[in-house]
Structures are given as C-alpha cells and as structure tokens.
ROLOVO-322390 format. One line per 3 residues: for each residue x, z, y of N, C-alpha, C. Coordinates in Angstrom, 2 decimals. Last residue first. Layout:
residues N
X,Z,Y,X,Z,Y,X,Z,Y ~ ...
//
This chain:
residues 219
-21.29,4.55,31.03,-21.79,5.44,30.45,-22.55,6.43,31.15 ~ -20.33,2.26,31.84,-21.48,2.54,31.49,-22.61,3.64,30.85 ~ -17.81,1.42,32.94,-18.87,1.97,33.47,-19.92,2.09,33.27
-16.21,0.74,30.93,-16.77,-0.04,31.35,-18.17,0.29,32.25 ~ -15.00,3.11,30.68,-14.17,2.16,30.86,-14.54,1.40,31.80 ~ -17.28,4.78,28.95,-16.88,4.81,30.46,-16.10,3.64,30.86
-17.04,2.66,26.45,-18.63,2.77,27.08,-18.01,3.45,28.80 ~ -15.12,3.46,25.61,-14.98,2.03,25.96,-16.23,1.71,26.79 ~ -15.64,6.03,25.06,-14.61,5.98,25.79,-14.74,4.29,26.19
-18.11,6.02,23.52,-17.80,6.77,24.86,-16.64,5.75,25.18 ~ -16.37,4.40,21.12,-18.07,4.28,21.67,-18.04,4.76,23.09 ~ -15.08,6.31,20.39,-14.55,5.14,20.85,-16.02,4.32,21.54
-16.48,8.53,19.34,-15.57,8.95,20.33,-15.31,7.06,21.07 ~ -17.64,6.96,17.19,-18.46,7.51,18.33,-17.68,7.91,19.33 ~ -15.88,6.61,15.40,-16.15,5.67,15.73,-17.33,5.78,17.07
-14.84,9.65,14.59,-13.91,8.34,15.64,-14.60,7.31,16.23 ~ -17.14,10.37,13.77,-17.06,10.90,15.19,-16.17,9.94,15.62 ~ -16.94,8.92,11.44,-18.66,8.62,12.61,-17.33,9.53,13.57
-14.65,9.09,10.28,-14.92,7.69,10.55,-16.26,7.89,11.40 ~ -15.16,12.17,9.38,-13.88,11.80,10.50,-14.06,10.24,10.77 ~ -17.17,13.58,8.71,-16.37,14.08,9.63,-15.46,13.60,10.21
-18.56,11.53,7.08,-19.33,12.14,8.22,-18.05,12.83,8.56 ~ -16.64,10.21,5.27,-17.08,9.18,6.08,-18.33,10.26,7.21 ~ -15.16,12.25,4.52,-14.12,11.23,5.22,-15.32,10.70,5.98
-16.93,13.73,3.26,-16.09,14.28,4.40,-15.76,13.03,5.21 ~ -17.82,11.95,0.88,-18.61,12.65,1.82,-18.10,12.72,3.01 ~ -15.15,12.01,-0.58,-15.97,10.81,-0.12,-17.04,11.11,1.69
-15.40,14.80,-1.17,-14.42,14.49,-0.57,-14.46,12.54,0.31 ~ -18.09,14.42,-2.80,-17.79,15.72,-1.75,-16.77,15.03,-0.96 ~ -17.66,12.77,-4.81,-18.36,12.73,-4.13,-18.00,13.47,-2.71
-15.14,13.83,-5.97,-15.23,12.98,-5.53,-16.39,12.49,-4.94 ~ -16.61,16.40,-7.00,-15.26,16.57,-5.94,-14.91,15.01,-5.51 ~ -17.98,15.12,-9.05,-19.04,15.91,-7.73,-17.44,16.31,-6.68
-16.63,13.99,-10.95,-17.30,13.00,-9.93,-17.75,14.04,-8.75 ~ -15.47,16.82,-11.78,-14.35,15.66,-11.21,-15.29,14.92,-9.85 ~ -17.99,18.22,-12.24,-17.24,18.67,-10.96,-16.08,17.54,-10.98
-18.99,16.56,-13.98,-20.19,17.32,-12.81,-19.16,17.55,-11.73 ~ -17.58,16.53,-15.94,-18.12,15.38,-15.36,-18.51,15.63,-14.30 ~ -15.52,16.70,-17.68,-16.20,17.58,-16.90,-16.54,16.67,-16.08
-13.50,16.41,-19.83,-14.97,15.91,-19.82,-15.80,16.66,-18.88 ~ -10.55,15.71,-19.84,-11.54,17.18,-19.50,-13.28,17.00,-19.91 ~ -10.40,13.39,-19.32,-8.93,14.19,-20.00,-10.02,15.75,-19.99
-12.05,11.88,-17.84,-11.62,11.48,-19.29,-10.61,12.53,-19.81 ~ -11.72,13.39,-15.44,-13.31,13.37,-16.44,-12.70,12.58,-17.48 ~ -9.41,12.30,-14.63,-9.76,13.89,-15.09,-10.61,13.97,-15.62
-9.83,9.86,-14.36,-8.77,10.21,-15.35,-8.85,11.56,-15.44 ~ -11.85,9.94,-12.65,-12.09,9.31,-14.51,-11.12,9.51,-14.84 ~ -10.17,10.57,-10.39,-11.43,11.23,-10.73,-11.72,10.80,-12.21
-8.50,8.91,-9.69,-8.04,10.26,-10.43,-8.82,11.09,-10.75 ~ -9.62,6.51,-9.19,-8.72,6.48,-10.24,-8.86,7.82,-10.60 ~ -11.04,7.74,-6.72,-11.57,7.77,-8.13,-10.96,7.17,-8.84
-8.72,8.31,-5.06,-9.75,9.08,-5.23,-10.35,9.20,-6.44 ~ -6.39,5.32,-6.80,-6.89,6.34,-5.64,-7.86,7.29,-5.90 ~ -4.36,4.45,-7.63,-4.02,5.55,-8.04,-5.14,6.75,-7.47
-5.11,1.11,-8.93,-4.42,1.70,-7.69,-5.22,3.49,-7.82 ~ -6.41,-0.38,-11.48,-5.25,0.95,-11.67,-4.67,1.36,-10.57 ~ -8.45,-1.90,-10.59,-7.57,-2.59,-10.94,-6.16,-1.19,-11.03
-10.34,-0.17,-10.60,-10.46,-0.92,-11.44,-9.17,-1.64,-11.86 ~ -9.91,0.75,-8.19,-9.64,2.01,-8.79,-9.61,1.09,-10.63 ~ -11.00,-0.23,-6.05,-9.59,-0.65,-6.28,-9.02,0.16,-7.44
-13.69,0.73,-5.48,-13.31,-0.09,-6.53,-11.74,-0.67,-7.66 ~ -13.14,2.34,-3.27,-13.72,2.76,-4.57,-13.29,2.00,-5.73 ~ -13.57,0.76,-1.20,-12.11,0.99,-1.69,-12.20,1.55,-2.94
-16.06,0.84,-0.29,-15.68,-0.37,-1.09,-14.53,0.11,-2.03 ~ -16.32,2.87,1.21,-17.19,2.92,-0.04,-16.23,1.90,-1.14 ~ -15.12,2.25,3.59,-14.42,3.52,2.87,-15.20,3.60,1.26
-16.44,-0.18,4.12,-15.18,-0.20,3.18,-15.05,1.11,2.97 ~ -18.95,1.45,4.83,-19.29,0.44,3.87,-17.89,0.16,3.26 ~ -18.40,2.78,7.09,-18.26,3.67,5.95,-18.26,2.81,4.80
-17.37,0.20,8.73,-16.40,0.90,8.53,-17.05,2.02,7.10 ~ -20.20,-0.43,9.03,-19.33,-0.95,8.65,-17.92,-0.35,7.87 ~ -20.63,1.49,11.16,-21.67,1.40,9.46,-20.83,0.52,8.76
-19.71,0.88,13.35,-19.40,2.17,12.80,-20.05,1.99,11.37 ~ -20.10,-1.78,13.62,-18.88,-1.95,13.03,-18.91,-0.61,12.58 ~ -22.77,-1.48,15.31,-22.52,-1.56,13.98,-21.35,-1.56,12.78
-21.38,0.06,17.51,-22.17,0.83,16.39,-22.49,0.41,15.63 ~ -19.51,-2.30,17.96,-18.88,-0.71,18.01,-20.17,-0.28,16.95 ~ -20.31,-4.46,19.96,-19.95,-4.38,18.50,-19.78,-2.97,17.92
-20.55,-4.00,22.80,-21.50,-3.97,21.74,-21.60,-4.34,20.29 ~ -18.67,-3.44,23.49,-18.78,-2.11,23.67,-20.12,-2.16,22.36 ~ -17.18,-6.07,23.17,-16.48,-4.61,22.20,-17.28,-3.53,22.17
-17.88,-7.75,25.06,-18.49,-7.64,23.31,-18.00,-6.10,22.69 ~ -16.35,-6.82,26.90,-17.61,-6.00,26.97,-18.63,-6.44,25.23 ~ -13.84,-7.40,25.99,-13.77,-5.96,26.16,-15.28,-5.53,26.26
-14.29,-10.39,25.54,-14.08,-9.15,24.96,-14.80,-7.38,24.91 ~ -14.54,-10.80,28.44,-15.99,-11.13,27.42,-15.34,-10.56,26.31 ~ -12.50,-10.45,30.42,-13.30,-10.00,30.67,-14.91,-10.23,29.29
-9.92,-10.76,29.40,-10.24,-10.06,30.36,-11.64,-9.26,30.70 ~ -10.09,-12.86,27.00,-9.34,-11.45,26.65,-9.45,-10.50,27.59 ~ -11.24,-14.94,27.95,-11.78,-14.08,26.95,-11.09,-12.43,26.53
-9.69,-15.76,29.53,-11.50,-15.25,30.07,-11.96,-14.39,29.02 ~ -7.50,-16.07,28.52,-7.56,-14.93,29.49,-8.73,-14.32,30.01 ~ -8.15,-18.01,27.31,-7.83,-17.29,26.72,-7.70,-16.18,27.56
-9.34,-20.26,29.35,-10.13,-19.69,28.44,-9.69,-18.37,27.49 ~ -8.24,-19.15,32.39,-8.12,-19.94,31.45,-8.82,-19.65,30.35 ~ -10.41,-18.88,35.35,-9.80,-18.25,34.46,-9.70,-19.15,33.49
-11.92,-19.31,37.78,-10.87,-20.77,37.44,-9.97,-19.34,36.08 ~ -13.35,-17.45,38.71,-12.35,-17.50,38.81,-11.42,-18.02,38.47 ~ -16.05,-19.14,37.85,-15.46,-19.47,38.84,-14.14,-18.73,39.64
-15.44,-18.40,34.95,-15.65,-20.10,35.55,-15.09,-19.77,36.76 ~ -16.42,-15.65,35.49,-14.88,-15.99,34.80,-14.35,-17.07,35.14 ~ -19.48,-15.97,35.75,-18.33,-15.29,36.92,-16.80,-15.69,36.82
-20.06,-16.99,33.93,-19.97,-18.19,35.18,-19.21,-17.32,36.16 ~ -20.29,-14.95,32.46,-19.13,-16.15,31.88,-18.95,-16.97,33.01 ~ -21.73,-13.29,33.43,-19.92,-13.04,33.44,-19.48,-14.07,32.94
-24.14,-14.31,33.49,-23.40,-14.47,34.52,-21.80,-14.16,34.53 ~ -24.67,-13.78,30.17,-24.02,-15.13,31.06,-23.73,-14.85,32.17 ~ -23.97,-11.24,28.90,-24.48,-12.06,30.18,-23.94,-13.33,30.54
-23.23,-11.24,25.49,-22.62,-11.34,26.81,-23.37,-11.66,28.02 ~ -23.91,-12.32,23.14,-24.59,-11.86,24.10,-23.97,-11.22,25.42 ~ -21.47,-13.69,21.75,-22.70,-14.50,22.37,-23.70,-13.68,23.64
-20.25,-11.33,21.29,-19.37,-11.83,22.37,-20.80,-13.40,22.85 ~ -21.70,-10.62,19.05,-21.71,-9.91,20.74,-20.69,-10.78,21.71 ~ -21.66,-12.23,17.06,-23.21,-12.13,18.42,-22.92,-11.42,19.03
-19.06,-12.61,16.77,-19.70,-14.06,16.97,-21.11,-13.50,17.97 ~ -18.91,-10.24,15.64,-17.88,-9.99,16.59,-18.96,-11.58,17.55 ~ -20.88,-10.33,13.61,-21.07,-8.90,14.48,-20.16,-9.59,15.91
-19.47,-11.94,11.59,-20.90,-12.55,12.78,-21.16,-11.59,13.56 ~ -17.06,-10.68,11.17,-16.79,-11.76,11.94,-18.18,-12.58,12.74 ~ -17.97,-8.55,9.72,-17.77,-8.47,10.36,-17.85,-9.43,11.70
-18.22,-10.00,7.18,-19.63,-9.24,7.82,-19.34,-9.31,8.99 ~ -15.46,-10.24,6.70,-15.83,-11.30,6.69,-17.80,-11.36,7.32 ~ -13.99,-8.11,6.71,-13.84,-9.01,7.66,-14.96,-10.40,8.04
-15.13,-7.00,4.06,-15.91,-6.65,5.16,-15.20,-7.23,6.63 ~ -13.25,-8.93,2.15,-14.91,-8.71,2.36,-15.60,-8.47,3.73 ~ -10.55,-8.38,3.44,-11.24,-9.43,3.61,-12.67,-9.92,3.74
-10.72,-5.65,2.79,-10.49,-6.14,4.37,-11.01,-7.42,4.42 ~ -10.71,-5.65,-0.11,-11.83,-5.27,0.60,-11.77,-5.12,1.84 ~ -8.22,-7.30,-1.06,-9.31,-7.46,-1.48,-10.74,-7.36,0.22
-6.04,-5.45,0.46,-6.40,-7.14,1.16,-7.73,-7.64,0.56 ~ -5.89,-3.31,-1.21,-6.79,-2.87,0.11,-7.05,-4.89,1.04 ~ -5.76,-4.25,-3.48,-6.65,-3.34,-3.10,-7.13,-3.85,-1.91
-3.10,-6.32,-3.24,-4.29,-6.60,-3.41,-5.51,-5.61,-3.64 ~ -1.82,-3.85,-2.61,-1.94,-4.72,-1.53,-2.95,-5.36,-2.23 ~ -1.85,-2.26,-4.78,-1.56,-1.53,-4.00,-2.04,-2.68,-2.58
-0.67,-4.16,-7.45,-2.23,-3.64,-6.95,-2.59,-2.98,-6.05 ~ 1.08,-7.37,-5.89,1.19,-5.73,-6.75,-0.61,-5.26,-6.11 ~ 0.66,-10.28,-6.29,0.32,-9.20,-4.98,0.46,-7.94,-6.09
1.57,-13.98,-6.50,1.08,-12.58,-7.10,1.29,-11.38,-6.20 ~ 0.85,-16.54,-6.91,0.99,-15.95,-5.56,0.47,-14.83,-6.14 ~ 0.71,-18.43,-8.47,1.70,-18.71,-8.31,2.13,-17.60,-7.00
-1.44,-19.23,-9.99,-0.99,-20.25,-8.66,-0.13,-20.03,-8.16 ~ -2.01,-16.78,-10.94,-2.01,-18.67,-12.26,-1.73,-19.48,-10.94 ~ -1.81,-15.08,-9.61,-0.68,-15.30,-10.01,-0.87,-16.03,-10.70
-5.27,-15.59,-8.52,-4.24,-15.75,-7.74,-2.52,-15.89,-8.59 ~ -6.20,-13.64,-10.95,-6.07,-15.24,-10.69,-5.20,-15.95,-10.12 ~ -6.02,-10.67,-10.37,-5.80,-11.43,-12.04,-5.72,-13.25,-11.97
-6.01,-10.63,-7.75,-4.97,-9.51,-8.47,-5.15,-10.40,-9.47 ~ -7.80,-11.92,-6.45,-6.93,-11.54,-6.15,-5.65,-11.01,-6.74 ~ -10.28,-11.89,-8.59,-9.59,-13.26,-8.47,-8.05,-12.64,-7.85
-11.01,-8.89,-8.22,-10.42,-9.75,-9.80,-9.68,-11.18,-9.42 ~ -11.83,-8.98,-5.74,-10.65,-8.16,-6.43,-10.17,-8.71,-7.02 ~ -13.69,-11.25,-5.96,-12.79,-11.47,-5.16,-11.76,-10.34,-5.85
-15.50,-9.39,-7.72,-15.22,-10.25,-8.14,-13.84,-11.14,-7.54 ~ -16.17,-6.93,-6.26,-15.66,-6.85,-7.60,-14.84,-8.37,-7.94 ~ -17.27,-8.45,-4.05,-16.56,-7.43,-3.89,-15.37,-7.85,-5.32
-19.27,-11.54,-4.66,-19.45,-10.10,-5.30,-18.13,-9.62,-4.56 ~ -19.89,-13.88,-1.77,-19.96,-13.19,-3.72,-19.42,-11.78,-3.77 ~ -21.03,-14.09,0.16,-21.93,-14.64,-0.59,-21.26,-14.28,-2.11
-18.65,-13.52,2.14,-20.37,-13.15,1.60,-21.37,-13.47,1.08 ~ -16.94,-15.03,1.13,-16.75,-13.60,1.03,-17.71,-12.66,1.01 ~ -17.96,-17.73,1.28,-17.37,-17.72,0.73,-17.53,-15.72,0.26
-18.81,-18.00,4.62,-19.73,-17.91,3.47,-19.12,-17.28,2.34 ~ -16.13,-17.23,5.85,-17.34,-16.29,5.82,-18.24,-16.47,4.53 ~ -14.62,-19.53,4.75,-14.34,-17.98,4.74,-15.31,-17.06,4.70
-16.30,-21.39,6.38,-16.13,-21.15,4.98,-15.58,-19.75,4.48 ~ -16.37,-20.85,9.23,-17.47,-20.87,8.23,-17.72,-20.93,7.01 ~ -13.82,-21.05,9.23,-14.12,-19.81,9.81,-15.09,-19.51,9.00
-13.23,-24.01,8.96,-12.74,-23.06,8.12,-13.22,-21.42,8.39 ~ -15.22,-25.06,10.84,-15.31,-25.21,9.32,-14.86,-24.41,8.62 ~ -13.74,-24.29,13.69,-15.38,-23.74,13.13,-15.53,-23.99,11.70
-11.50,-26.04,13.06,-11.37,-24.51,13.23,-12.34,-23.85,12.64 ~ -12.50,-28.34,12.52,-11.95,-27.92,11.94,-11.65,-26.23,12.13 ~ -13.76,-28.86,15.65,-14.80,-28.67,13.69,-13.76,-28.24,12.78
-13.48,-26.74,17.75,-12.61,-27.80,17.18,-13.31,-27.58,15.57 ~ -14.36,-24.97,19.39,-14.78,-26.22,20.35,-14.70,-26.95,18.92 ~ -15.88,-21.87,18.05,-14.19,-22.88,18.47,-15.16,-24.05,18.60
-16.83,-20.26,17.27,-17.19,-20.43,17.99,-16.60,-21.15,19.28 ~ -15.98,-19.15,14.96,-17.24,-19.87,14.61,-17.82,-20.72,15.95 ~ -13.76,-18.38,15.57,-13.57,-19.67,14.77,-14.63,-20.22,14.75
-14.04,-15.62,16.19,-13.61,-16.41,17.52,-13.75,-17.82,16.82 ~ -14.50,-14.67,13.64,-15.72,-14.69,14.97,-15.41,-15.10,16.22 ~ -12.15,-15.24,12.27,-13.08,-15.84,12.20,-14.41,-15.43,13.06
-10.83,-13.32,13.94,-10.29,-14.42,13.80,-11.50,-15.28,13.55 ~ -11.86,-10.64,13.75,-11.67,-11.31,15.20,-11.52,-13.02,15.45 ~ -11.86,-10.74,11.13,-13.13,-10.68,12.02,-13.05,-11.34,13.35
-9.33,-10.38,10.38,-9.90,-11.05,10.16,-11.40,-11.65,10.53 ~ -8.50,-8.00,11.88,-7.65,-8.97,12.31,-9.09,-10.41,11.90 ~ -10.51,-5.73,10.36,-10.61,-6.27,12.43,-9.95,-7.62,12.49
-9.34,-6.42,8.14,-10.89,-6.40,8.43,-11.31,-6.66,9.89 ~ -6.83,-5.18,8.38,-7.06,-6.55,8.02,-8.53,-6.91,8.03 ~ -7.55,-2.50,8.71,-6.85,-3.66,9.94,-6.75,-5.03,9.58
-9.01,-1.54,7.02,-9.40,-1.57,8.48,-9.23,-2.34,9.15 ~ -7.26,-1.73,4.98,-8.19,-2.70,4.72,-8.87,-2.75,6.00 ~ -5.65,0.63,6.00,-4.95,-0.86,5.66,-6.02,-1.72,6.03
-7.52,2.52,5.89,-7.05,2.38,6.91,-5.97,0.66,6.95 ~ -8.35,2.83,3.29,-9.29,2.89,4.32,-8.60,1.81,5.47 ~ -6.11,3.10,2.11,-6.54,1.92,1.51,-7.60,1.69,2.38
-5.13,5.89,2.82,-4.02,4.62,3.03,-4.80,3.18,2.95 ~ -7.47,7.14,1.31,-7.19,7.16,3.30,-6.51,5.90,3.63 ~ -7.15,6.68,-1.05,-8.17,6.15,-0.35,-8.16,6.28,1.22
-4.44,7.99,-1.00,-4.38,6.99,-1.44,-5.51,6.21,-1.01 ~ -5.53,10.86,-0.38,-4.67,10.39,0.64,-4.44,8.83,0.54 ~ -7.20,11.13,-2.70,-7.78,11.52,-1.11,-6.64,10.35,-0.31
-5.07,11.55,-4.66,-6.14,10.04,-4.51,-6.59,10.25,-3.21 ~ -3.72,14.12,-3.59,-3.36,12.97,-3.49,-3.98,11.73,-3.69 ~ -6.58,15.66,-4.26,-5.79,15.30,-2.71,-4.88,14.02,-2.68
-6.77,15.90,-6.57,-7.38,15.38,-6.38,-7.37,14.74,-4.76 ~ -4.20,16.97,-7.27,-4.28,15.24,-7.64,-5.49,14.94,-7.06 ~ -4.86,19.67,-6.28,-4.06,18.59,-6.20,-3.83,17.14,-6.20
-7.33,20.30,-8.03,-7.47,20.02,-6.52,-5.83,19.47,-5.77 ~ -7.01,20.94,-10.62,-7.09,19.62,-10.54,-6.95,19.34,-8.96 ~ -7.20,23.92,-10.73,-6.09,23.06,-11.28,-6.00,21.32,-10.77
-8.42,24.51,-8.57,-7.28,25.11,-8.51,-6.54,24.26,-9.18 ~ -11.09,23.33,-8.94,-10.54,22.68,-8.10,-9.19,23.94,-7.80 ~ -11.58,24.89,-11.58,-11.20,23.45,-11.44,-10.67,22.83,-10.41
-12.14,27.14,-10.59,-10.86,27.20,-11.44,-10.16,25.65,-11.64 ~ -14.37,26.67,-9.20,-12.87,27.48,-8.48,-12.28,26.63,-9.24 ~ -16.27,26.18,-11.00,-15.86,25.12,-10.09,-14.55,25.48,-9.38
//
C-alpha cells in the first residue's frame, strides 16, 4: 500500500483538491438556492410560491445522475451549454438546494411566534423582520440538519466524475483501470472521502452551531 500511495498519492491529492473545489462551489449554490426557494414557499405571491414549489418537486423527485445528464448533455439542444467543471458542481447544488429549501421553510416556520408579533410591533418592514430577527434564529435551527446535508453533497460530487470532471474518483478508475488495483485506488478514495466528511465538514459545521448558538444566547 506504501508503494502505491508513493506513486499514485499525487494525483490522488489533486482529485482531493478538485472534490474540495466541487464541495465548496455546489455549497454555495445549495445555500443561495435554498434560501431562495424556502423563502418562495412562503411568499404571499402564487407565482413566486409556484415556482419555488416546482423547483423543489422537480429536483426531488428525480434522480442526481439524471439532472447531471440533462445539464451537461441536454441543456446545449437549447442552446445553453456549461463546460463540465460548472455543470458538476451547479448539477449537485441544485439537488441538495433543493432538500434544503424545506429545512430553511420549517425553521424559519418554527420560530416562536411571539418574535414575529414582537417584529409587528416594531412596525419592522418585512425584509428587515426577516433578516433581523427570524433568520438568524431559523439559522440556529437549521444548522444540524444542513450538517448531514452538507456530507450528502460531499457524497454527491462523486458523480461528476461521469461526466469526465477530473475529481477524487475520476482519478480513482483511472488508476484502477491503468493498474488493476482495486483495493487500494477505491480504498484511498474511500479513506480520503472519509477525512473530508469526519474531520473537516462535522467539526465546521459544529463549530458554527456554537458560535451562532452563543450569538444568540443560547448556549
């Protein structure tokens, strides 16, 4: 196993770094899109709420794999083509934006009501009620599921590997196809999978947990 991760433990870093880039992209289009459609479901205006609700159904209700494929192989019969590098990581932001967006819809529902009649009667505008004060405390209670969330795309990104983006396990079957070593390419991609999502996505997402948890005096 040395000798392998001497020769191959290079490339096998650089996919590392390519699934980090594709973690962290698809992150932010996953929050943007969550926020968006879990504020949509819960818009005054049927048109807003319609399209929020379609999006959602739409992303959860079909396959991962399959949105990829439309993204990257369909999408340019219309005329709107994405190199594989962006349709990766826009693929699987969208998916898990789209879980996301009822996580963001029931905590900002569970909110105490008295803070909403508290907000009322500081004659607060609705966008400031929301951004001051029913946010920040949905936030504290979105957090531990969004942490399961978050390993669920570091899983997803896996896939992008179908459509030839260069990552983790792109370079994992291209060494088990050039070597036939199966045990240690996939088992260094396991392992390195492993790391990302117990050493560094749970403690961030627990560190932020605390910290929004004192903020809000609750800890």
């Amino acid at each position: 196993m040395w000798d392998f991760l001497q020769t191959y433990g290079p490339r096998l870093f650089d996919g590392a770094l390519v699934t980090s880039a594709q973690f962290v992209l698809a992150a932010l289009v996953a929050c943007a899109a969550a926020l968006a459609a879990g504020l949509g479901r819960l818009s005054a205006f049927w048109p807003v709420r319609g399209l929020a609700t379609v999006y959602i159904e739409i992303f959860r209700g079909t396959s991962l794999l399959v949105q990829l494929y439309w993204i990257f192989f369909v999408l340019p019969l219309f005329g709107v083509s994405l190199p594989k590098f962006e349709a990766g990581f826009l693929s699987v932001g969208l998916n898990v934006g789209a879980y996301g967006a009822e996580i963001v819809r029931g905590a900002i529902q569970a909110v105490p009501k008295g803070q909403w009649e508290a907000s009322y009667a500081l004659s607060m505008s609705p966008a400031k009620r929301m951004r001051r004060i029913i946010l920040p405390q949905a936030l504290v209670l979105m957090l531990p599921p969004w942490g399961n969330l978050m390993i669920e795309l570091l899983k997803g990104t896996a896939l992008v590997a179908l459509i030839s983006v260069p990552d983790l396990m792109f370079v994992a079957k291209q060494i088990n196809g050039a070597t036939f070593r199966s045990a240690e390419a996939f088992g260094a991609a396991l392992l390195i999978y492993y790391i990302l999502a117990r050493f560094l996505i749970t403690p961030a997402m627990r560190r932020l947990e605390r910290v929004m948890a004192r903020r809000l005096g609750r800890a």
